[in-house]
C-alpha positions in Angstrom: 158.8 116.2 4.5 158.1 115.0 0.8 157.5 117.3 -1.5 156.8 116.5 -5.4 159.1 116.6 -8.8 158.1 120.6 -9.2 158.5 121.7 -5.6 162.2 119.8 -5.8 163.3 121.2 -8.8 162.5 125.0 -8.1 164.4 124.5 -4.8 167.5 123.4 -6.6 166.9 126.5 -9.2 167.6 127.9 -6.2 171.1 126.6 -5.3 169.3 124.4 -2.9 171.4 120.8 -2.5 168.9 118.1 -1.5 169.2 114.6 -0.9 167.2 111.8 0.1 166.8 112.0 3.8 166.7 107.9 4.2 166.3 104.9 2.2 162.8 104.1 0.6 161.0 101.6 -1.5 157.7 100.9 -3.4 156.7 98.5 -5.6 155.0 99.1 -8.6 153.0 95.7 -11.0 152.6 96.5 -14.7 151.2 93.6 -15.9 152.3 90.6 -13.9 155.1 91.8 -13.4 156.7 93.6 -10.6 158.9 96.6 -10.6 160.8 96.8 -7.1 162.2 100.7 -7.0 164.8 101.3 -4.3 166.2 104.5 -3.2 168.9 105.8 -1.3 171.6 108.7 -0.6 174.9 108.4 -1.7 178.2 110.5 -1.8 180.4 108.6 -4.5 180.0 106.3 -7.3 181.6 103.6 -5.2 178.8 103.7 -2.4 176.1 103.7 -5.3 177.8 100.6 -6.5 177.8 98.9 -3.2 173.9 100.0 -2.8 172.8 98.5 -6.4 175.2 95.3 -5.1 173.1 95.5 -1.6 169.8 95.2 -3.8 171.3 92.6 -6.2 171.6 90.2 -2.6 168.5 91.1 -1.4 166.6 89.8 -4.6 168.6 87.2 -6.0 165.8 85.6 -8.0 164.9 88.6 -10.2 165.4 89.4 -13.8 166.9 92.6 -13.8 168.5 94.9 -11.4 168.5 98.5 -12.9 170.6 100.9 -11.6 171.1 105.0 -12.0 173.0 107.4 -9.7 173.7 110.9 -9.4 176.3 112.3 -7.7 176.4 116.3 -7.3 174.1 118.9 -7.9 173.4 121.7 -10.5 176.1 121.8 -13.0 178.5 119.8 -11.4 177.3 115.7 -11.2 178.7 112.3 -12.5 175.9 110.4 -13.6 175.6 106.5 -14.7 173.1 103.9 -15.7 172.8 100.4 -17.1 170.4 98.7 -18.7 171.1 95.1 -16.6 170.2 92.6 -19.7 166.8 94.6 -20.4 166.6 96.3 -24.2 169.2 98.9 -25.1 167.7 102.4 -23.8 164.9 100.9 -22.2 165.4 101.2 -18.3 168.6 102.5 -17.5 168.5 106.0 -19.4 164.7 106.2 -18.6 165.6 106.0 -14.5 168.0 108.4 -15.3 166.3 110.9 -16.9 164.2 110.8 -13.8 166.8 111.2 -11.1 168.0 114.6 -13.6 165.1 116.0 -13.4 163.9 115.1 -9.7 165.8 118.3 -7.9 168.0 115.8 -5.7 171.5 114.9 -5.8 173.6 112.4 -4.1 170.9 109.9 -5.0 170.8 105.9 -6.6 167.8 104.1 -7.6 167.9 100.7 -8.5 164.7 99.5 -10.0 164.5 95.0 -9.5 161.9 93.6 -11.8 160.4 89.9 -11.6 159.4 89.3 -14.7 155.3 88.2 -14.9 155.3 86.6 -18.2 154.0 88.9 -20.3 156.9 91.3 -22.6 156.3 94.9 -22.6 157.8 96.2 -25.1 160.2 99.0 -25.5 157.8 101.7 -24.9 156.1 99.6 -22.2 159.6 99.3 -20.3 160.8 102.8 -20.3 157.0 103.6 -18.8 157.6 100.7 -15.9 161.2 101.8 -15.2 160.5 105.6 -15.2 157.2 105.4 -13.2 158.8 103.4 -10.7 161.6 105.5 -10.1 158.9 108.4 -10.1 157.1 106.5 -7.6 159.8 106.2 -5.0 161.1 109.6 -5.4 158.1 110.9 -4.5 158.2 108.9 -1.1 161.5 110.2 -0.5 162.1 112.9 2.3 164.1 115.8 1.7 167.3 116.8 3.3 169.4 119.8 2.5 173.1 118.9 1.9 175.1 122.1 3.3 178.8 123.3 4.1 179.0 124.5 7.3 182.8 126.2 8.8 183.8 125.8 12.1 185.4 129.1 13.3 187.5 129.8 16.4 187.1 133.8 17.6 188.6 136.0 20.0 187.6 138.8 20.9 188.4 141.6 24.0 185.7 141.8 26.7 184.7 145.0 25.6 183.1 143.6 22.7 181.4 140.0 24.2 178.1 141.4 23.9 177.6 142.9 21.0 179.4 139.8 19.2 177.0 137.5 21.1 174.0 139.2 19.7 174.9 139.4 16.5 176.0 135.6 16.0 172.2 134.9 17.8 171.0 136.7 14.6 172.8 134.9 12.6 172.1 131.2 13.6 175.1 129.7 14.6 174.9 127.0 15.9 177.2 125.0 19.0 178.1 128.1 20.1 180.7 127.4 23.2 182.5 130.4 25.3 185.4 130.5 27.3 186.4 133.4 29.3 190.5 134.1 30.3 192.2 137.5 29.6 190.3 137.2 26.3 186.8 135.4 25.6 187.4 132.9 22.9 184.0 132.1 20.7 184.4 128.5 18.8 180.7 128.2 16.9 179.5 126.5 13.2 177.9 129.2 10.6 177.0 128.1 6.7 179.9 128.5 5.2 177.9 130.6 2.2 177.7 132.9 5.3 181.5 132.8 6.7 182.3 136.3 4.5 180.0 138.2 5.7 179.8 137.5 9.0 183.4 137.3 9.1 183.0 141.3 8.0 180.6 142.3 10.4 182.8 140.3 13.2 185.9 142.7 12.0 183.7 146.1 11.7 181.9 145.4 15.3 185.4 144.4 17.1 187.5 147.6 15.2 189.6 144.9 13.7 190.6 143.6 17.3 189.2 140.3 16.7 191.1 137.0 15.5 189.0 134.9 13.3 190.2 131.2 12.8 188.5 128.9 10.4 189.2 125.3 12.3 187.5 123.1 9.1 184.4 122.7 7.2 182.3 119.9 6.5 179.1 118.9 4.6 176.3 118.6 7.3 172.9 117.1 6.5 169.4 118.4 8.1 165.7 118.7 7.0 165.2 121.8 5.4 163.1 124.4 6.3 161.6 124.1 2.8 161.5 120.7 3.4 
């Protein structure tokens, strides 16, 4: 689903982590000439660099290439931009200021333009460059970036059903059983969960329970908000 800059930002007010579901592009003309925005996920600088490298190949007659990425979310994110031969301030920072203020992470925009003839001016480029990169964002589906931990239990017999309805409530997910002199659980929670139900595991079993993180791992889904 797409939602627009105001729905994005109050979900990451709320600690939410989204990122651009796919790869999307629109094309913007501000007179004569054509501003090319493309957008895509990304999880390091050096796959934001290959993507604005990707876009260079793809239109190799155009004047400018712009790029901005984001990597992060909230307080923690490395950020670049570059103005690609355009004036000093006038397309880079403007895309930007954009992505900072779109509610996504993990994102890169490169904006091509084809120059028409016509100059635009400083003011004229920041609004081309910024209302392109507005432009594709708001094309952009929404994934939620989450941590999920992969956790091995085992638990007596005495306590299988209990445990089994209480991970239900909880939505884990790939939940796989295997029964011996113990049962053995192996199932994926959010890891903003793992305390908690970790807790509850321990209170329900009397402490008879062996709870084994195996790994976590970033995981990538619509969300429900989304």
């Amino acid at each position: 689903m797409k939602l627009n800059q105001q729905q994005r930002r109050a979900l990451r007010d709320q600690g939410i982590f989204l990122v651009p579901g796919e790869y999307t592009e629109t094309e913007i003309i501000v007179v004569n000439s054509r501003f090319i925005a493309a957008c895509s996920p990304v999880s390091s600088a050096e796959e934001a660099k290959e993507f604005h490298q990707s876009i260079r190949a793809a239109h190799p007659s155009a004047t400018h290439h712009v790029p901005a990425y984001l990597i992060g979310h909230g307080n923690s994110t490395l950020s670049y931009c570059s103005d690609d031969g355009e004036p000093g301030g006038s397309s880079g920072r403007p895309i930007l200021s954009v992505l900072q203020g779109s509610g996504f992470g993990d994102i890169a925009v490169v904006v091509t333009r084809y120059f028409g003839g016509t100059k635009l001016g400083i003011g004229g480029l920041v609004r081309a460059y910024s209302g392109a990169a507005k432009e594709v964002l708001d094309l952009t589906p929404c994934y939620q970036k989450v941590i999920v931990s992969e956790v091995n239990l085992t638990i007596p017999y005495s306590h299988y059903e209990p445990i089994k309805k209480f991970l239900e409530s909880t939505g884990a997910t790939n939940v796989q059983e295997e029964f011996s002199e113990i049962v053995t659980l192996t199932f994926n929670i959010l890891s903003e969960t793992e305390d908690q139900v970790q807790k509850t595991v321990a209170d329900l079993t009397h402490g008879t329970g062996a709870w084994t993180l195996e790994f976590r791992c970033y995981f990538y889904c619509p969300s429900e908000a989304c």
